[in-house]
N, CA and C atoms of all chains as a GROMACS GRO file, in nm:
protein
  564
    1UNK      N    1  -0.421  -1.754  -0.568
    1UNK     CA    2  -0.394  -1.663  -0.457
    1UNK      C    3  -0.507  -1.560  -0.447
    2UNK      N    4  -0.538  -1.555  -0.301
    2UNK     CA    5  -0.664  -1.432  -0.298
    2UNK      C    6  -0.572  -1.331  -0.262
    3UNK      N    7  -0.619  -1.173  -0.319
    3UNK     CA    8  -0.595  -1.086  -0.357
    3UNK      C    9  -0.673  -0.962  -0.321
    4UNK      N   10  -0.658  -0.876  -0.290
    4UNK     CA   11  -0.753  -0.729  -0.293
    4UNK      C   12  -0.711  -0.682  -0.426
    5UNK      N   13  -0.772  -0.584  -0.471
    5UNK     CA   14  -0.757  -0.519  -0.618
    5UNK      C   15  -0.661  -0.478  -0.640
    6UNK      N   16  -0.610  -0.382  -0.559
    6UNK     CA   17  -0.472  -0.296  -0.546
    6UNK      C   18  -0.365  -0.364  -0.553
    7UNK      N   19  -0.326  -0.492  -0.514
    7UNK     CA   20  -0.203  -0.586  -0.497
    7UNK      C   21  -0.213  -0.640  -0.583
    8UNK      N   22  -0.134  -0.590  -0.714
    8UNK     CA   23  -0.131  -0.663  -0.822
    8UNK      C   24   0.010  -0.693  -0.878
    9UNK      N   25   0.082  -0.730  -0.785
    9UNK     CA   26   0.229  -0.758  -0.832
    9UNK      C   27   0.201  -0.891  -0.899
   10UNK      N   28   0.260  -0.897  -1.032
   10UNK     CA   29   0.300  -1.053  -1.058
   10UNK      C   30   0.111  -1.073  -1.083
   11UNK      N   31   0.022  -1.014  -1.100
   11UNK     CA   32  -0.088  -1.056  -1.207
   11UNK      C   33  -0.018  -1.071  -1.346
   12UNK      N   34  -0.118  -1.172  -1.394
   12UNK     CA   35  -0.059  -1.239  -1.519
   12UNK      C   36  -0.179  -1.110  -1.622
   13UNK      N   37  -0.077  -1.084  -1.747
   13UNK     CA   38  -0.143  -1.000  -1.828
   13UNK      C   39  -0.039  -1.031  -1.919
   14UNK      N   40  -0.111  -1.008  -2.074
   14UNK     CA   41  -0.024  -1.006  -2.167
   14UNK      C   42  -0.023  -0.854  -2.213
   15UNK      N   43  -0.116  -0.776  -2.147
   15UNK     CA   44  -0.126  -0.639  -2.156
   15UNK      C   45   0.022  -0.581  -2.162
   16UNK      N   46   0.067  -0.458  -2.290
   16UNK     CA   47   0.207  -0.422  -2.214
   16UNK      C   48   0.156  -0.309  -2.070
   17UNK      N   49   0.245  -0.258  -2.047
   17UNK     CA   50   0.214  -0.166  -1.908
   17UNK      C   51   0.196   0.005  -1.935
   18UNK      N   52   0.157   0.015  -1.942
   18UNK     CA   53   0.124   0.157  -2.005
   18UNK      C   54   0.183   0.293  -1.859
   19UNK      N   55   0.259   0.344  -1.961
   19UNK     CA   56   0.377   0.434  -1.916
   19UNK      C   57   0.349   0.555  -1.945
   20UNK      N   58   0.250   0.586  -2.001
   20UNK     CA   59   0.249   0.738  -2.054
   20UNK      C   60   0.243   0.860  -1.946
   21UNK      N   61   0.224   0.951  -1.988
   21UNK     CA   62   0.247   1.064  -1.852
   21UNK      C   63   0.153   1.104  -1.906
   22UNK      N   64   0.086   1.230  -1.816
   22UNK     CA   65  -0.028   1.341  -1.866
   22UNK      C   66  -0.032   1.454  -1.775
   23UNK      N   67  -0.026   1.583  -1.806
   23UNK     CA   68  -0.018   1.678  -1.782
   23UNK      C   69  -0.146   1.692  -1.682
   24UNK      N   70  -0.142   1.690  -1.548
   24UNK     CA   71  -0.205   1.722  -1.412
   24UNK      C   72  -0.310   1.835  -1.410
   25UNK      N   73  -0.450   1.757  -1.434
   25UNK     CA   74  -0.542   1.889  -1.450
   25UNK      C   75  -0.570   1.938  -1.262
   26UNK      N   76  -0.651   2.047  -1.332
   26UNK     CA   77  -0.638   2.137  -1.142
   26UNK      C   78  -0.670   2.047  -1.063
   27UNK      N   79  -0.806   1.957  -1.133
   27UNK     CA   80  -0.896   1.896  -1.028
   27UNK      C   81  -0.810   1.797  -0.969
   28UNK      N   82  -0.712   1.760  -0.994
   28UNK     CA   83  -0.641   1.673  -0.976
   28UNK      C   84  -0.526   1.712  -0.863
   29UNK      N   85  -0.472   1.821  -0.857
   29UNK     CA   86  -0.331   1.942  -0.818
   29UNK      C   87  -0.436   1.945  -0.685
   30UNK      N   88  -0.534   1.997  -0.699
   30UNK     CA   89  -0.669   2.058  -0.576
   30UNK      C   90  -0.655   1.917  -0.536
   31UNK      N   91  -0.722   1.764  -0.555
   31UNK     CA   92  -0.727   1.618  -0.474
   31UNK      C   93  -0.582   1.622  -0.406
   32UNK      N   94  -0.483   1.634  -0.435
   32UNK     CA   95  -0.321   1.612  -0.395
   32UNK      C   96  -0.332   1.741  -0.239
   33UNK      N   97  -0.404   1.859  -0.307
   33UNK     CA   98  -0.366   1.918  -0.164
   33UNK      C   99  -0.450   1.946  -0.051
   34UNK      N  100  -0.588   1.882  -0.102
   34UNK     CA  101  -0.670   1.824  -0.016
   34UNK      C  102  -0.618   1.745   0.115
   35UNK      N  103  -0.534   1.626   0.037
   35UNK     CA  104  -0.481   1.522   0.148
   35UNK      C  105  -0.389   1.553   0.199
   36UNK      N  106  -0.314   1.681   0.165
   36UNK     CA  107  -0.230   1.685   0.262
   36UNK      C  108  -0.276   1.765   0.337
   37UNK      N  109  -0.393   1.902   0.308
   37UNK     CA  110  -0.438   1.964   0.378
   37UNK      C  111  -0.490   1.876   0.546
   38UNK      N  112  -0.573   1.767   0.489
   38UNK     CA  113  -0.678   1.655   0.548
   38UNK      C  114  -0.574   1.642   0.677
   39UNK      N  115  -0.440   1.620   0.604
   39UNK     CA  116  -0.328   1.518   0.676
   39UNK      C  117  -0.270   1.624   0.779
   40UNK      N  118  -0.218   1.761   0.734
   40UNK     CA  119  -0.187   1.865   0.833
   40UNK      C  120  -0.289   1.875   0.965
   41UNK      N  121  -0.381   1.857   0.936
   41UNK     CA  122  -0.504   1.863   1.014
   41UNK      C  123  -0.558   1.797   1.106
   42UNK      N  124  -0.476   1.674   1.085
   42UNK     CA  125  -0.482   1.598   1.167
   42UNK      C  126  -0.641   1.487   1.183
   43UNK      N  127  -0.690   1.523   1.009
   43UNK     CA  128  -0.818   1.455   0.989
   43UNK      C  129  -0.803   1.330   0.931
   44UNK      N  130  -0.686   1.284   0.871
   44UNK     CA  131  -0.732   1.197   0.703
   44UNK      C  132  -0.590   1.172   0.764
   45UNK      N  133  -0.500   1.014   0.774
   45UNK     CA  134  -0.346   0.982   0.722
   45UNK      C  135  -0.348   0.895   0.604
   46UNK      N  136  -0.186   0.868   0.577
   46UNK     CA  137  -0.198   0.807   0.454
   46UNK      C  138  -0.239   0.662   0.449
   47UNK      N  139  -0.209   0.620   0.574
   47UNK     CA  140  -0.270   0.434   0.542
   47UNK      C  141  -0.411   0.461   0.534
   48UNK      N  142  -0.518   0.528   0.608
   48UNK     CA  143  -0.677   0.532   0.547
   48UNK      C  144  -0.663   0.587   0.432
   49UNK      N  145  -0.596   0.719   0.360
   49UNK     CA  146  -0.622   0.698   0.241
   49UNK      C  147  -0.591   0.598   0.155
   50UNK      N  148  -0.528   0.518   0.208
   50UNK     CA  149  -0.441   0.370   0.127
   50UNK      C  150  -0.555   0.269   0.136
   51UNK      N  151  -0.632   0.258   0.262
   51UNK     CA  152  -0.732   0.178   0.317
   51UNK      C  153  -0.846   0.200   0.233
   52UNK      N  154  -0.873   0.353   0.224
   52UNK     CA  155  -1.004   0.394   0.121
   52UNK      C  156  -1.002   0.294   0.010
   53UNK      N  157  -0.873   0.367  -0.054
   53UNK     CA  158  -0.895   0.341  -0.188
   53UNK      C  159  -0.879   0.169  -0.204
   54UNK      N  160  -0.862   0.102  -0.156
   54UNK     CA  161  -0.847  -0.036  -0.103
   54UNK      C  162  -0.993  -0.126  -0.151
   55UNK      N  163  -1.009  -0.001  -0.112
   55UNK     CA  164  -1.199  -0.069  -0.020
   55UNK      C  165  -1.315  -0.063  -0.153
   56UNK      N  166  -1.255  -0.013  -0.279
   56UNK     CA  167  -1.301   0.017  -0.358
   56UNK      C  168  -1.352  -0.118  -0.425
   57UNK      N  169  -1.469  -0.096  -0.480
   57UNK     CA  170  -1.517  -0.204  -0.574
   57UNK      C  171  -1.451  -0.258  -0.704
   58UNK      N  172  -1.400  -0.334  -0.716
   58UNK     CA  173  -1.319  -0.397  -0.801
   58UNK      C  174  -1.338  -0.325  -0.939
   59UNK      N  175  -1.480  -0.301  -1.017
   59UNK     CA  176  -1.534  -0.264  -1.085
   59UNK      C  177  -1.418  -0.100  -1.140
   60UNK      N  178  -1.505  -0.066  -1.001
   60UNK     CA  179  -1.470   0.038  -0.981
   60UNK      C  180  -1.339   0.134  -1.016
   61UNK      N  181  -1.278   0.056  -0.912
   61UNK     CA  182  -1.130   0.037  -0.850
   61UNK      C  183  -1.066   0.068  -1.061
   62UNK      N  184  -1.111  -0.073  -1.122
   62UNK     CA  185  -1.005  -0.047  -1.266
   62UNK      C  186  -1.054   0.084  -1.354
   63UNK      N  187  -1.196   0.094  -1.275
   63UNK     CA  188  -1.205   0.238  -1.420
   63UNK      C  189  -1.123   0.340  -1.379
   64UNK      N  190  -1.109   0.374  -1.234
   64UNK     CA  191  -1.146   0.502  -1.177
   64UNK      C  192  -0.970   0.521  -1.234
   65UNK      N  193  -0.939   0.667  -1.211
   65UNK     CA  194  -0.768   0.715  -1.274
   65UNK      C  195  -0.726   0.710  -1.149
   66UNK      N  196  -0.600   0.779  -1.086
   66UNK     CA  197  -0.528   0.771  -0.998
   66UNK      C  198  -0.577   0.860  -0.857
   67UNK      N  199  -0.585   0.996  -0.932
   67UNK     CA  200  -0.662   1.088  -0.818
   67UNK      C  201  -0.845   1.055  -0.784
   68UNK      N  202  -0.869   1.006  -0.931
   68UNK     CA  203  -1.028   0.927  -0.908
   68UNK      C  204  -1.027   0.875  -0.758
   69UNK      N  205  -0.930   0.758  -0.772
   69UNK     CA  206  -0.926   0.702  -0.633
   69UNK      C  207  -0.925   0.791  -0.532
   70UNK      N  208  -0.838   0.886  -0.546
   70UNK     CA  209  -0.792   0.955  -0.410
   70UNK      C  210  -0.919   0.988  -0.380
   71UNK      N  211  -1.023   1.064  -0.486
   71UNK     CA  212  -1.144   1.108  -0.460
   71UNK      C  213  -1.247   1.044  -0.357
   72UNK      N  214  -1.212   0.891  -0.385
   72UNK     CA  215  -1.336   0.818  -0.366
   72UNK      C  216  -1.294   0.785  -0.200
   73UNK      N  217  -1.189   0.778  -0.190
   73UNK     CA  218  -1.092   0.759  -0.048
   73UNK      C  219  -1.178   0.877   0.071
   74UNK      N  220  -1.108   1.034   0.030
   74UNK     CA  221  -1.176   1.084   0.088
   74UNK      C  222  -1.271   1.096   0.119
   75UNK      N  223  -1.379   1.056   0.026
   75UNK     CA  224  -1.521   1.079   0.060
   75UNK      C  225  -1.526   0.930   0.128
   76UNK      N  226  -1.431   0.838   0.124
   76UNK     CA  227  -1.542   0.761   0.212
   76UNK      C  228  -1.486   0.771   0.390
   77UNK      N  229  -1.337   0.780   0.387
   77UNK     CA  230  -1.317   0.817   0.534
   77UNK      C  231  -1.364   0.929   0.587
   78UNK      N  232  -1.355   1.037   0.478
   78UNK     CA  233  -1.413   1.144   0.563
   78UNK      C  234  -1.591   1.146   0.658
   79UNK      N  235  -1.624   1.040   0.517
   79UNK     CA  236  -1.827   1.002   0.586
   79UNK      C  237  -1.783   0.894   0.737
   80UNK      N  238  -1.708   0.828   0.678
   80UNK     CA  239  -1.713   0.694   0.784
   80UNK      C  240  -1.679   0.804   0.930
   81UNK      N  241  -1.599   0.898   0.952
   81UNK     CA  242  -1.566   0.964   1.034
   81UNK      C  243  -1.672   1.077   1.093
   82UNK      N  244  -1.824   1.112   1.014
   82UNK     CA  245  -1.875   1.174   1.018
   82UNK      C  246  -1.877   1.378   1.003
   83UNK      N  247  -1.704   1.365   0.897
   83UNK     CA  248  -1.724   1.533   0.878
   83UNK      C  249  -1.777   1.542   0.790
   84UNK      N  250  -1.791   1.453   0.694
   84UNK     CA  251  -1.907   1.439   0.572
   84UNK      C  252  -2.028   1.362   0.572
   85UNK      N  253  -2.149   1.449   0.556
   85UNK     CA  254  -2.296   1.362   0.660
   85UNK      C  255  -2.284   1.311   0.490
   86UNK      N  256  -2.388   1.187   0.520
   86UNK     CA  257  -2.454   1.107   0.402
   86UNK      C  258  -2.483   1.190   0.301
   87UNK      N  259  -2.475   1.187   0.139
   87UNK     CA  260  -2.548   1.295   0.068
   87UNK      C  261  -2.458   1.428   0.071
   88UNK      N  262  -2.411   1.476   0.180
   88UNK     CA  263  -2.388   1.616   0.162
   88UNK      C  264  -2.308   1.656   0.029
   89UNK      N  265  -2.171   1.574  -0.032
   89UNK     CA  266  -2.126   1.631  -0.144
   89UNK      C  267  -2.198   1.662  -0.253
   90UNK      N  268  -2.296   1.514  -0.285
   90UNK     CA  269  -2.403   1.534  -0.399
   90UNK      C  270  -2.495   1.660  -0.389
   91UNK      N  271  -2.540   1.668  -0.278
   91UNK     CA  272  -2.614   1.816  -0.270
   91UNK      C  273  -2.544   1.924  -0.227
   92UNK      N  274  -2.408   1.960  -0.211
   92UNK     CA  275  -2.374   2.058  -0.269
   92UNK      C  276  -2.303   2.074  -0.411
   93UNK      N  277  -2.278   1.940  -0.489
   93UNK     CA  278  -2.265   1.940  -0.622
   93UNK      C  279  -2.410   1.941  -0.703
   94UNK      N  280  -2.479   1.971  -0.666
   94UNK     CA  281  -2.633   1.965  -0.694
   94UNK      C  282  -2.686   1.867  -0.784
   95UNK      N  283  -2.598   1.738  -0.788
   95UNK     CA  284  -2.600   1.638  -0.818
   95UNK      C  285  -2.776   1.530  -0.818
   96UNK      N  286   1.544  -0.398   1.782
   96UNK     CA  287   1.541  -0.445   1.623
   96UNK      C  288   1.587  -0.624   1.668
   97UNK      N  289   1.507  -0.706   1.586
   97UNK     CA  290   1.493  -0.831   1.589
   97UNK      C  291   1.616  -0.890   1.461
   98UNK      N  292   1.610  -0.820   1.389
   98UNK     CA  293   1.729  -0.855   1.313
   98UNK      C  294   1.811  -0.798   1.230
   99UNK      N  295   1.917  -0.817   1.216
   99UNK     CA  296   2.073  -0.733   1.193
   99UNK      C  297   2.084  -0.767   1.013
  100UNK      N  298   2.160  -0.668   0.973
  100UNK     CA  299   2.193  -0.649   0.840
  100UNK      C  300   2.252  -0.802   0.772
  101UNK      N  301   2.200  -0.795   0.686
  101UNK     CA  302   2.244  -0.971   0.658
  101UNK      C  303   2.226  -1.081   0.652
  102UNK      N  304   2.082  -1.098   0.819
  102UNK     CA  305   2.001  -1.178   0.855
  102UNK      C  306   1.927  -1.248   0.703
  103UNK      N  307   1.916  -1.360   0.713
  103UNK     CA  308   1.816  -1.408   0.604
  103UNK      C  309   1.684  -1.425   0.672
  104UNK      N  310   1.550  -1.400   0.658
  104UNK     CA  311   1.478  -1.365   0.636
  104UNK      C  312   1.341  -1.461   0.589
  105UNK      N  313   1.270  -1.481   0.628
  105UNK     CA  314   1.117  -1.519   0.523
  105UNK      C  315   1.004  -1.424   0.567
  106UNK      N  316   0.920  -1.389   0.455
  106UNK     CA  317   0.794  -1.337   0.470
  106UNK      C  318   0.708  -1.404   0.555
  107UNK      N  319   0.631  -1.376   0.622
  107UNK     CA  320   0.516  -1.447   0.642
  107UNK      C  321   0.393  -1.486   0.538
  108UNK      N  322   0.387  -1.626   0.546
  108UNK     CA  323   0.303  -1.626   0.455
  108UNK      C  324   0.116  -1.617   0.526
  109UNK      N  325   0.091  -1.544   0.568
  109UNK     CA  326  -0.021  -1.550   0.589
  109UNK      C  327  -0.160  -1.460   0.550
  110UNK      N  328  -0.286  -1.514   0.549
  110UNK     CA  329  -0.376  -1.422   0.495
  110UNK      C  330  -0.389  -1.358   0.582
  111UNK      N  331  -0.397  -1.205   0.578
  111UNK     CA  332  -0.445  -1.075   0.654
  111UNK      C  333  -0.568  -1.028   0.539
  112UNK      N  334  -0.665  -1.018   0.646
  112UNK     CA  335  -0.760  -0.934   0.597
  112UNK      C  336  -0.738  -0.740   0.593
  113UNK      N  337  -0.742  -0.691   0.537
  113UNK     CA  338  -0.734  -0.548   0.557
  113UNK      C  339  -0.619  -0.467   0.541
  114UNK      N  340  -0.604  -0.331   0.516
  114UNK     CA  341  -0.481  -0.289   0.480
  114UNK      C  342  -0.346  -0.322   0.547
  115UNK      N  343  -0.249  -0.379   0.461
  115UNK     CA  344  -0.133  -0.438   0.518
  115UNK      C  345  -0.042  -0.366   0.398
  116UNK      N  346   0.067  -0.335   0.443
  116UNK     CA  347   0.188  -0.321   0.351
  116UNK      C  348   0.277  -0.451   0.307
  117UNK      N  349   0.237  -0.545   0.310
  117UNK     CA  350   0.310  -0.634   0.222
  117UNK      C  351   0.281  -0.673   0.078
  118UNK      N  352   0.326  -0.705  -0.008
  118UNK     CA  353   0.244  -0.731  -0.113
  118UNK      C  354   0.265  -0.906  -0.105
  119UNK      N  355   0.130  -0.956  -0.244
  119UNK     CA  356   0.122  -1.120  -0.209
  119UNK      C  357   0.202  -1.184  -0.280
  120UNK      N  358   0.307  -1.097  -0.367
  120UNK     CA  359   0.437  -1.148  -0.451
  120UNK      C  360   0.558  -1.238  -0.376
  121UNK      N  361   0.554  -1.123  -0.234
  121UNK     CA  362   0.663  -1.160  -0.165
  121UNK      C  363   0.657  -1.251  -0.056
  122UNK      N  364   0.500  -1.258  -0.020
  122UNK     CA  365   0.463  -1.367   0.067
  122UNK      C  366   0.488  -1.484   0.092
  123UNK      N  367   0.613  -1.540   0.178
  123UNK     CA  368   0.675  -1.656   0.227
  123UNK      C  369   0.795  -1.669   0.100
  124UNK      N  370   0.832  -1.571   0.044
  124UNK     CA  371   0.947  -1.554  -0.008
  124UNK      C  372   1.055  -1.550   0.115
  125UNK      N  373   1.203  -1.604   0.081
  125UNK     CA  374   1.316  -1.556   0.189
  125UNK      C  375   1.396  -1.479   0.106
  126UNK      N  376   1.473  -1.373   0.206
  126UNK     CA  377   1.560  -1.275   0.125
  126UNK      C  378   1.687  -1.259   0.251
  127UNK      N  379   1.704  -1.108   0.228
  127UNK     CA  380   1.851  -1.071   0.336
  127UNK      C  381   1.789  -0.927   0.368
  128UNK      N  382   1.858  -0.944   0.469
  128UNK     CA  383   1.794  -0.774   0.551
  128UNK      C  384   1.906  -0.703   0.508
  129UNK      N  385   1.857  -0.598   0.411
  129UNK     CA  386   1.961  -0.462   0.374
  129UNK      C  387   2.019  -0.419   0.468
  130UNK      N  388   1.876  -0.312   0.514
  130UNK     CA  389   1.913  -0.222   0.587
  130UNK      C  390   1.807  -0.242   0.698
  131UNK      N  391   1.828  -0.152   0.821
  131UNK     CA  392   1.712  -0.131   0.922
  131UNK      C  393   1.660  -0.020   0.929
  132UNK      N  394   1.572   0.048   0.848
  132UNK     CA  395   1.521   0.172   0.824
  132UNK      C  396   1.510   0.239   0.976
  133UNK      N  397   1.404   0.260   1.069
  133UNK     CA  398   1.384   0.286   1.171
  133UNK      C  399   1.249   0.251   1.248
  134UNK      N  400   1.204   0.269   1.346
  134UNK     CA  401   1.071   0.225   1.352
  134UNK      C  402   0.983   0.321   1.336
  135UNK      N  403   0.847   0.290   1.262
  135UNK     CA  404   0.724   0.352   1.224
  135UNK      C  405   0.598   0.329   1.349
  136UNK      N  406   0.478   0.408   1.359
  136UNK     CA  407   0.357   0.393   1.346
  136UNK      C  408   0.317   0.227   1.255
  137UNK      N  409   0.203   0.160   1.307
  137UNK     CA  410   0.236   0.069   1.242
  137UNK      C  411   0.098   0.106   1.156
  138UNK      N  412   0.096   0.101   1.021
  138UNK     CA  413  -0.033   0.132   0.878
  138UNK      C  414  -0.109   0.045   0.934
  139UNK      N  415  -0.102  -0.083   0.943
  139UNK     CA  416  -0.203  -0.188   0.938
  139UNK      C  417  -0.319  -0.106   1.071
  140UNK      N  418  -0.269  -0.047   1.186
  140UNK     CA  419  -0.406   0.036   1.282
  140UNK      C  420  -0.374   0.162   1.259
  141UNK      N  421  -0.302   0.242   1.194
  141UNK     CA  422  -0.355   0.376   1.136
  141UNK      C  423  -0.411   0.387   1.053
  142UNK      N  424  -0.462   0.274   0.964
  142UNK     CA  425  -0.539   0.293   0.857
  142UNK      C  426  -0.725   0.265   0.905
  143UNK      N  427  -0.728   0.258   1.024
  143UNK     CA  428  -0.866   0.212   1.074
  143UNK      C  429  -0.876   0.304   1.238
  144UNK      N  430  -0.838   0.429   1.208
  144UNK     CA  431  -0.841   0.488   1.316
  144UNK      C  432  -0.755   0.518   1.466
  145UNK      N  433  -0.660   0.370   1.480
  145UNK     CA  434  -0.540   0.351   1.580
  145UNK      C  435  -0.462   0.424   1.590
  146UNK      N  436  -0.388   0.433   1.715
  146UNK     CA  437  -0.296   0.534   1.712
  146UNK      C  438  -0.093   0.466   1.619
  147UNK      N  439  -0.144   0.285   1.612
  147UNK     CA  440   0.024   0.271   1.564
  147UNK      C  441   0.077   0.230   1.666
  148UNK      N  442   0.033   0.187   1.764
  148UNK     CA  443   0.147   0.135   1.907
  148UNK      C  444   0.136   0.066   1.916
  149UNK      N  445   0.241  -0.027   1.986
  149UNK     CA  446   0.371   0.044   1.927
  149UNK      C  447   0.425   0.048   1.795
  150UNK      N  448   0.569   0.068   1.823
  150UNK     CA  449   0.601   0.133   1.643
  150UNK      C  450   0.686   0.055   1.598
  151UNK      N  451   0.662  -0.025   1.465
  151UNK     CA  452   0.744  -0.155   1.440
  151UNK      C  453   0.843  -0.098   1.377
  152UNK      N  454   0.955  -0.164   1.404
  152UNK     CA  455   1.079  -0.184   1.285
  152UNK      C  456   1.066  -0.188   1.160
  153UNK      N  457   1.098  -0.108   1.080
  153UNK     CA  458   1.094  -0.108   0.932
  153UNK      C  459   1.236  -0.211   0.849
  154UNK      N  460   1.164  -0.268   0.789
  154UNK     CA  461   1.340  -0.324   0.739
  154UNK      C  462   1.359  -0.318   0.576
  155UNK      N  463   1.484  -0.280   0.539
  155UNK     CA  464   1.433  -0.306   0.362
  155UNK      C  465   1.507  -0.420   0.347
  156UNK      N  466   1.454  -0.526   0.299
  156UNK     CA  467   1.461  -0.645   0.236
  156UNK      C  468   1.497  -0.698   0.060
  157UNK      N  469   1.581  -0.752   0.073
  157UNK     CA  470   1.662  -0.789  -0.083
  157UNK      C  471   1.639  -0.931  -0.123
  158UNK      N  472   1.560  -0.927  -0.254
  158UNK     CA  473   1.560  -1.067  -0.238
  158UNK      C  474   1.631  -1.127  -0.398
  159UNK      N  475   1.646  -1.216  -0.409
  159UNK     CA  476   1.685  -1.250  -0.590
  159UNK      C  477   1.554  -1.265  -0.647
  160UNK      N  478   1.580  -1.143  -0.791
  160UNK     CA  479   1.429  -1.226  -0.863
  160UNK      C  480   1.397  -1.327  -0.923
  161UNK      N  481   1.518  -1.429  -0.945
  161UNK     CA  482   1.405  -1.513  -0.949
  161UNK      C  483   1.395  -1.621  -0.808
  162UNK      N  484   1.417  -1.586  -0.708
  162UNK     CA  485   1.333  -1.655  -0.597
  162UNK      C  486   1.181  -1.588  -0.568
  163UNK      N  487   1.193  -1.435  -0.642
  163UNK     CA  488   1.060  -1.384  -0.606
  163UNK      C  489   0.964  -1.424  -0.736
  164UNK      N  490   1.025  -1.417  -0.851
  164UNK     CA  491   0.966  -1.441  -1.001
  164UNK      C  492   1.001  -1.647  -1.019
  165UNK      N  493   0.954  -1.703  -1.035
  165UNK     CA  494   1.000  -1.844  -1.098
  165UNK      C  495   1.053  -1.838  -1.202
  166UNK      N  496   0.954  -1.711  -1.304
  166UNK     CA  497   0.989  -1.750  -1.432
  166UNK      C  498   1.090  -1.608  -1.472
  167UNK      N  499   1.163  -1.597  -1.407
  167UNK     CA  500   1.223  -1.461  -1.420
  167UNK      C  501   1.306  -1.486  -1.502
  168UNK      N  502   1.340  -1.408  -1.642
  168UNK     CA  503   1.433  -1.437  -1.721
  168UNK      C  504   1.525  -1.322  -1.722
  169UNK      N  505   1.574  -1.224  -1.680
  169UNK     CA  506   1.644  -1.126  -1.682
  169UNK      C  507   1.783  -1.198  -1.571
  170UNK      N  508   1.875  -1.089  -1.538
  170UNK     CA  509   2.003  -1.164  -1.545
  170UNK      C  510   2.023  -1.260  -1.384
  171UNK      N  511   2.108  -1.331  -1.389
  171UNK     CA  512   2.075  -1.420  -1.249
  171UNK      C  513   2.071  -1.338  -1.130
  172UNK      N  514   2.202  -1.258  -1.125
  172UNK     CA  515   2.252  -1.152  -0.987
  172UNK      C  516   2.113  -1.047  -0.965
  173UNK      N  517   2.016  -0.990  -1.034
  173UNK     CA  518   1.902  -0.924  -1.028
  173UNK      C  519   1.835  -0.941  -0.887
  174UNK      N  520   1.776  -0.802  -0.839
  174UNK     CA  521   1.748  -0.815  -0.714
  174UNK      C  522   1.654  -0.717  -0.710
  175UNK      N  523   1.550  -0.782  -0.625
  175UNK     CA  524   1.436  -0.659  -0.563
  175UNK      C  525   1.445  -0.632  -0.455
  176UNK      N  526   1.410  -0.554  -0.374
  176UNK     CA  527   1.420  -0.472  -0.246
  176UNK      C  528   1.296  -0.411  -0.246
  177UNK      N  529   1.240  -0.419  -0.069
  177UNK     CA  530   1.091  -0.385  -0.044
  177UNK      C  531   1.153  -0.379   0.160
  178UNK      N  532   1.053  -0.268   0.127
  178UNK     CA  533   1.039  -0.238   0.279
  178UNK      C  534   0.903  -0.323   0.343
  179UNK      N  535   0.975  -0.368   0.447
  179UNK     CA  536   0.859  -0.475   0.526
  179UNK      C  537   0.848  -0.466   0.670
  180UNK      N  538   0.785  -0.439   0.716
  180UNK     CA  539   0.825  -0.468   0.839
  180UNK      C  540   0.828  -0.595   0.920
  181UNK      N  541   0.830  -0.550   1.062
  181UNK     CA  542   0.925  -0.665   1.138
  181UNK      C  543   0.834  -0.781   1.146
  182UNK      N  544   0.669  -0.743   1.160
  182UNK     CA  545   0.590  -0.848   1.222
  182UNK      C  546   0.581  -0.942   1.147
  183UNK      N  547   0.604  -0.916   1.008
  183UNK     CA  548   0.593  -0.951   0.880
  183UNK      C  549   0.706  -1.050   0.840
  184UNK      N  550   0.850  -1.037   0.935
  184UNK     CA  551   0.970  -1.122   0.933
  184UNK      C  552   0.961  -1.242   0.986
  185UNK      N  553   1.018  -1.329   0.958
  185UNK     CA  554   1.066  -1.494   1.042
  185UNK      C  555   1.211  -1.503   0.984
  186UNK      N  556   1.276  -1.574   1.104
  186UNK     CA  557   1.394  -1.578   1.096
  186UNK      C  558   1.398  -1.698   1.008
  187UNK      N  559   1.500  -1.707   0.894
  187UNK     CA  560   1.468  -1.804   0.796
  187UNK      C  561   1.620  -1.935   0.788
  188UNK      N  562   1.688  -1.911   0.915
  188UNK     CA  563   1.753  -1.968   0.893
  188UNK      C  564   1.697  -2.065   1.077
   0.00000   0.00000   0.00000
């Protein structure tokens, strides 16, 4: 069966499923109210952020954590939409 | 609404490219229509800029696991439930 990354019901793993919790750092609390900020705003909904993170490189997609994704979501609808020019985050992270 | 509480049901089994809310577990699985949630915006063109029109029927769908699992070993009566929508339905009887 072909697959996107994200749809992983019923992948075969002998992996058990890892359940643990972890205490929500800011950067993380700040990504959560980003999107809803995005979403009040009438900039960002939730199927493109669903779509973003979708779109992610497989690679990618398994390292990145949960809000990672969200990260990578925004930055790419927000560019594809043009409120974020090419580059601009990296150079204001002085990346 | 295309179909009533009870209705049996099949997924569509087909490939969609691009964000869809179905998952490929349940694809051309048959089940029973729970409930009829209400109608939505549809994700598959709000996720690419669309406005969602019109606005499909949401349905939550029950199916036995093991018609969804083959190898399901947990108890026979066991059941999953997933919201699907309508476009996504065929009448399975």
């Amino acid at each position: 069966m072909n697959r996107a990354v994200h749809d992983r019901g019923g992948w075969p793993t002998d992996a058990p499923i890892d359940r643990s919790e972890h205490e929500l750092a800011d950067w993380e609390l700040l990504a959560d109210g980003l999107v809803h900020a995005l979403g009040d705003h009438g900039l960002m909904n939730v199927d493109e952020l669903r779509r973003g993170i979708e779109s992610m490189p497989r690679a990618e997609y398994e390292r990145a954590g949960y809000y990672e994704r969200w990260l990578f979501s925004i930055e790419t609808i927000l560019g594809e939409k043009g409120i974020l020019a090419p580059g601009e985050l990296d150079r204001k992270l002085g990346a | 609404m295309r179909f009533d509480p009870g209705t049996r049901v099949r997924v569509a089994d087909r490939p969609h490219e691009g964000h869809h809310r179905t998952p490929a577990y349940v694809k051309g699985k048959t089940g029973r229509v729970e409930r009829v949630h209400a109608a939505f915006k549809s994700p598959e063109a709000r996720a690419y800029g669309g406005d969602g029109l019109p606005q499909q029927p949401l349905y939550l769908v029950g199916f036995a696991q093991r018609d969804v699992w083959p190898e399901y070993r947990g108890r026979p009566g066991d059941r999953i439930s997933l919201d699907i929508y309508e476009h996504w339905l065929e009448d399975a009887d």
